[in-house]
Steps between C-alpha positions, in 0.01 A plus 500: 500500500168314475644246731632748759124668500291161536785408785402849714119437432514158605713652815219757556240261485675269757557776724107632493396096532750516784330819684152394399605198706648625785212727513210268502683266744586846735114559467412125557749530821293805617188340473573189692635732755176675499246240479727364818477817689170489428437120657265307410182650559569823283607706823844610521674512830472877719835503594795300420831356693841546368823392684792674556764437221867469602415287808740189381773786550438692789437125656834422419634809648268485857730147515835643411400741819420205687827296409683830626371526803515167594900515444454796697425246796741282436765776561321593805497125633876410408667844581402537815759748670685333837605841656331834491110532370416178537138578611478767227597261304180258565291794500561596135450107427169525635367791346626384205321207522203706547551678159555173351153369595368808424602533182344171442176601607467840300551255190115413542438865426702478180492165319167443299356843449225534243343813389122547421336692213104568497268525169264793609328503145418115561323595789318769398393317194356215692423649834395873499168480638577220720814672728512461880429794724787595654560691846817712548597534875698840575678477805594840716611466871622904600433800301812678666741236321263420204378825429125484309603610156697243497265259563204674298765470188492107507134466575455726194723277320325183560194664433586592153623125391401383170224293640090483499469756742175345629737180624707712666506619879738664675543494856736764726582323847593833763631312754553839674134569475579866435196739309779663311629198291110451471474863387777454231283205378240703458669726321629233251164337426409874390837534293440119382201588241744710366829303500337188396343601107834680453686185580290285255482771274872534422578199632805649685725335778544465747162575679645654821491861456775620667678228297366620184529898554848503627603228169357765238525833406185494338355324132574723178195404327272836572188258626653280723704833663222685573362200709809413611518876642142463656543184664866569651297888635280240667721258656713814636226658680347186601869423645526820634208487745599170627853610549339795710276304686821308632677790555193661730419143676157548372226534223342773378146565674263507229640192341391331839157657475425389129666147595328292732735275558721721711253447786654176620813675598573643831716663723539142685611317185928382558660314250458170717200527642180585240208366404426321166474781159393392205360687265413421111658826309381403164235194480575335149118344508375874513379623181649901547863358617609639142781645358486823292454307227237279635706220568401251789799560777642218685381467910686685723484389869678657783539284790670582861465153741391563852828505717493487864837500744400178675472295156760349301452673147780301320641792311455481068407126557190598723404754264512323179305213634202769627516623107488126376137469714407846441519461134341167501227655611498791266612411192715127522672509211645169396836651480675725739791719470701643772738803474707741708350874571850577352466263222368666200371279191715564185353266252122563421510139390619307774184406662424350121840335524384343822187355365689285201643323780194442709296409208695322268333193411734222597725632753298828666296266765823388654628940573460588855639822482666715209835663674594873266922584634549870646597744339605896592493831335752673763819289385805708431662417212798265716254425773674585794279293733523205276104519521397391181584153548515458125671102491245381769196649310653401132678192599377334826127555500496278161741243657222484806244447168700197389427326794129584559446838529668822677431596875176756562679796566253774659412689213420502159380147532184382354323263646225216417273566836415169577865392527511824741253392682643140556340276266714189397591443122340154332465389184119570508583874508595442098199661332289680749609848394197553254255405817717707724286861454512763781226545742315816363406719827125620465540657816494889529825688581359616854401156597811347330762688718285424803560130398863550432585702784411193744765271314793805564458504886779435728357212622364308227772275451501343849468140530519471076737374259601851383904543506524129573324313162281810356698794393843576583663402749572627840815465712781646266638814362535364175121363483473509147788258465373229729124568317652390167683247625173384637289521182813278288435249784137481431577358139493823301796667317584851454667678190741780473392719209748793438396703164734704331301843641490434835204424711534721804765805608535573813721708778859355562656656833703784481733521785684213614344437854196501294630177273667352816178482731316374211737211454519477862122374457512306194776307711338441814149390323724293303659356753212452701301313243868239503457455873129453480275199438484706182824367390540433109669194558223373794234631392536467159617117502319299270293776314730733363828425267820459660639788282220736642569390858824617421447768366243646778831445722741693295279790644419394827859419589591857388539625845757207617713616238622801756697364728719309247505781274612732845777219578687539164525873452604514815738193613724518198571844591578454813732238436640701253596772739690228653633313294313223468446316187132340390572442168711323311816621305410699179760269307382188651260334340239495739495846431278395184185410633493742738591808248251309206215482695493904615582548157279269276170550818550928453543493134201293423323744703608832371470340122103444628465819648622709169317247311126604690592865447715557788814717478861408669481739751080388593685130484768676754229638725287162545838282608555826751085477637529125527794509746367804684141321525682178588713630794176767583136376459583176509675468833212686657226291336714181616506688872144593501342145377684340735418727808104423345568134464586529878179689608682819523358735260194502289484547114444842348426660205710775359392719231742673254490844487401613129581866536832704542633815582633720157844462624501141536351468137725725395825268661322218358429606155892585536606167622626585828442240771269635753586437917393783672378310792624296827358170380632207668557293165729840407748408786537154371540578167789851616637261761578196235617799250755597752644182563537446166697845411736480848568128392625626146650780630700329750593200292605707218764693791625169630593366155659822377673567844556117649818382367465165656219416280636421196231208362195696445344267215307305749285863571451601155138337480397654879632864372330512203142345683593788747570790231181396331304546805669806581381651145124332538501714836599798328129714507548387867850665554407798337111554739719488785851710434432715188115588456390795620126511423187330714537186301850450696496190772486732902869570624419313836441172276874573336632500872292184599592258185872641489525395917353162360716430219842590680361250802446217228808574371734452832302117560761229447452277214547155600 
């Protein structure tokens, strides 16, 4: 018994020798990993780097693809039929070629993503009193299709960042000039000493709002309600006059009387032709601009550029490079941030995210620009637009990272303003940011918007560097892409920080001609920038990676993806209807690749969509928007950059609508696909949709009816390619024949793409 007792206090004492052990060298692990984070000087990173795990795997699986499809061309090359469909025949070997190549090139996007993390307590600890001044450019263009509380919610948002509100200025751009928009600014600075101490006080997000009042139903503690109650009575009267101001197409006499301001405006003033307003709302430097709680307030600038008919203006890229000079002179902030008017910020934090990059001690002098993904808050739940882009923001924007940094991608972008500006990287940039302090402006705020006002006239830029080497650039619909590729080539990198509450919400489109035209432009800027001195793999020869090159024309080539999209949901069919085979026996075994490539390329992809938060039937909706866009936008933004490349047309810059009608909300909110228009891209899209359903249809007949065909193996692979597309048409179908409401495609159009489809049907297949 005495034996047995020793023997379990001898095991005891092992076991707590054992987990004193393991404890002490857990702790000694720790602190090596801490004293290494912290380097050598004492001073831990701001941010760190982690890459992807699983990357060994999905490497092997991007090959598999590859070793698919190229078997894929081998059947092409030694199959090749000797009677009927010949030329269809090379066709489909072509455009699968295409794919192939393609699907090589979207690789860059995918195969060394690494994700970033920032410290904010690090940097507060060190550099609290030292921070940047930053300037926040708004950007509003038409206050018919960007109405002015929408744009008043994100300056009120940016305004209310968790940030030294003495460093931070915030600039509205009206490139409509219009004294309403400058009246609902007005309105907001009011609302802002209000909105502001509440924010800090409760520290509530997000900081929009609209965003905030329409999230809550109101705090239960008794304090916070009763505030909460006051402030949302404010914000609904203060959105109430503005609202009624738009409605009536003017503002409220005495406010022009007690507002100077308002004298600059006239009945002469247009849109596109208007002299320079700027006017300083709240001036941070002024002792009263105080919040109710007596609070310094961030500067508040309003800024209309003069605009005259017989002057290029440049569109957002003109206006954004009047706010980098007029801010230069005003407040030049070392840092500055550029958002959407629809773009509301939805992370106080994020400008503090922003500075770990910028001034992290050994990496932050090398940041151009700090790239934030967008986000929406109008999603339905499957995203019938396929708006949200979830896989490129999650997946493809840190694959862009892995190779130097992401693109610059409009908005929510912050931005070191040298780099704007066009200074070169170097090595002897390392360590100036402690000298770098901003130029404090003595000047009063009469004499300063004299000053600025001379730097926002249409003229000013003539004979300068300004959209060429200053600023962004000029020349391209997608000017923000070609700027960041720009900056990269200078020497400086970019990072894609994406924290777990989003950065910035914003306004997805809710009908589809609304989603289409916007592609429509992403693809001709895109495409542009490819056929430009501006392309990636030109331009960026020699200073950029390979893998970014690549990965700037995974985008830019999205366009020339149409018309080999358009050629295989519609040839197959065709040759269906007529019994023409394109694909290889289902019990052959070239049959393999072919069948493991659709299914191994779509099940990765649906397994990624549920796995960012996507359902089936939002996975569903995005393969369905792809092939619309592909065989819509894209053809036209392939048609119109080639009629420009030929000194047809001109570039323009079209503005998404941000407001609906309550019945199209209400379709949309219900997941009905919205026509409802004559739209040019619609006949494409009903005219491809009919071939595709008279095709089934008819080769369905001829099988069931035709008893001379009695092999129909060989078509098993075209009828199911065709029965798919028939089902991805189905919203399409159903706006033409079966709806009844406004949202339904125009009868005429049924006429016109039926007459279509039954003329592609009767063309011989040879």
């Amino acid at each position: 018994m005495g034996r047995y007792i020793r023997a379990i206090f001898y095991y005891n004492r092992w076991v707590d020798i054992f987990e004193q052990t393991s404890v002490m060298t857990h702790s000694r692990e720790r602190e090596r990993e801490r004293e290494r984070d912290m380097g050598r000087d004492g001073h831990g990173p701001l941010f760190e780097t982690k890459e992807a795990t699983g990357r060994i795997a999905y490497k092997m699986y991007a090959i598999s693809i590859f070793v698919g499809v190229f078997f894929v061309w081998v059947y092409r090359a030694t199959h090749i039929p000797v009677e009927k469909g010949k030329w269809a025949w090379f066709g489909m070997f072509g455009v699968e070629i295409w794919f192939g190549l393609y699907w090589i090139l979207i690789q860059s996007v995918r195969w060394k993503p690494v994700y970033r993390s920032t410290f904010k307590e690090r940097l507060s600890q060190r550099y609290e009193n030292e921070l940047p001044g930053v300037d926040i450019f708004v950007c509003t263009a038409d206050p018919a299709i960007e109405p002015p509380t929408l744009v008043i919610n994100t300056v009120l948002s940016v305004m209310a960042y968790d940030y030294p509100p003495e460093k931070l200025s915030v600039y509205l751009s009206d490139d409509a000039g219009c004294d309403i928009t400058f009246y609902a600014l007005l309105e907001a600075s009011r609302f802002s000493t209000h909105w502001i101490p509440f924010c800090k006080k409760f520290i509530i997000e997000p900081r929009s709002p609209e965003g905030y009042f329409s999230s809550t139903c109101g705090p239960s503690d008794t304090h916070h309600a009763k505030e909460w109650s006051v402030v949302k009575t404010l914000y609904e009267e203060m959105k109430n006059r503005v609202e009624t101001a738009m409605k009536l197409g003017k503002i409220p006499e005495e406010i022009k009387t007690d507002y100077k301001g308002f004298s600059e405006w006239n009945s002469y003033i247009s849109s596109r032709d208007h002299p320079t307003f700027l006017q300083i709302v709240i001036d941070g430097r002024d002792a009263n601009a105080v919040d109710i709680e007596g609070s310094t307030l961030p500067t508040l600038v309003y800024l209309a550029r003069e605009k005259k008919p017989q002057q290029p203006h440049h569109f957002k890229a003109g206006a954004l490079n009047a706010l980098i000079r007029v801010s230069s002179e005003m407040s030049n902030g070392s840092i500055v941030l550029n958002v959407d008017c629809d773009m509301y910020a939805n992370n106080s934090n994020v400008v503090r995210d922003a500075m770990c990059f910028f001034m992290d001690v050994e990496k932050g002098h090398e940041i151009g620009f700090v790239q934030f993904p967008q986000y929406f808050n109008n999603i339905t739940k499957n995203d019938i637009y396929a708006s949200a882009l979830r896989v490129i923001n999650e997946v493809e924007g840190a694959g862009l990272d892995g190779y130097g940094g992401p693109p610059y991608l409009g908005t929510g972008c912050f931005h070191r303003r040298e780099s704007l500006c066009g200074r070169k990287y170097g090595e002897e940039y390392k360590g100036e940011w402690k000298k770098r302090i901003e130029r404090k402006v003595e000047t009063n705020a009469g004499d300063l918007e004299e000053k600025a006002r001379a730097v926002a006239s249409c003229t000013y830029e003539e004979n300068t560097e300004w959209g060429k080497e200053m600023g962004l650039k000029y020349g391209c619909p997608s000017e923000d892409l070609i700027t960041g590729l720009a900056i990269q080539c200078r020497g400086w990198k970019s990072v894609y920080c994406n924290p777990d509450r989003k950065a910035f919400l914003g306004m997805s489109p809710t009908t589809l001609e609304q989603s289409l035209v916007q592609h429509k432009r992403w693809g001709e800027g895109q495409l542009q920038i490819f056929m430009s001195r501006y392309c990636p793999l030109i331009y960026g020869h020699g200073k950029i990676k390979l893998g970014l090159q690549m990965g700037y024309c995974n985008y830019n080539l999205w366009a020339l993806n149409s018309f080999p999209t358009l050629y295989y949901v519609i040839i197959p069919s065709l040759c269906l209807a007529k019994g023409i085979s394109l694909f290889p026996r289902i019990s052959s075994p070239w049959s393999a690749p072919f069948t493991y490539v659709f299914i191994a390329k779509y099940g990765y992809s649906l397994c990624d969509s549920i796995w960012f938060g996507d359902t089936i039937k939002g996975w569903w909706n995005m393969q369905r928007m792809w092939i619309l866009r592909r065989t819509s936008s894209y053809i036209i933004s392939t048609i119109d950059t080639t009629r420009k490349l030929l000194g047809l047309t001109e570039s323009a810059f079209v503005v998404t609508a941000k407001v609906a009608d309550k019945e199209v909300l209400r379709r949309y909110d219900k997941e009905i696909m919205e026509f409802g228009s004559t739209s040019p891209m619609f006949t494409i899209l009903a005219t491809h949709a009919m071939v595709n359903l008279i095709c089934l249809v008819g080769a369905i007949k001829r099988l069931a009816m035709d008893t001379e065909i009695r092999d129909v193996e060989p078509l098993i692979l075209q009828l199911f390619l065709c029965g798919l597309l028939v089902m991805i048409n189905m919203p399409i179908y159903q706006g033409l024949f079966l709806r009844k409401d406004m949202g339904r495609m125009p009868v005429s159009l049924a006429f016109t793409c039926t007459f279509f489809a039954v003329l592609a049907c009767i063309i011989p297949m040879y």
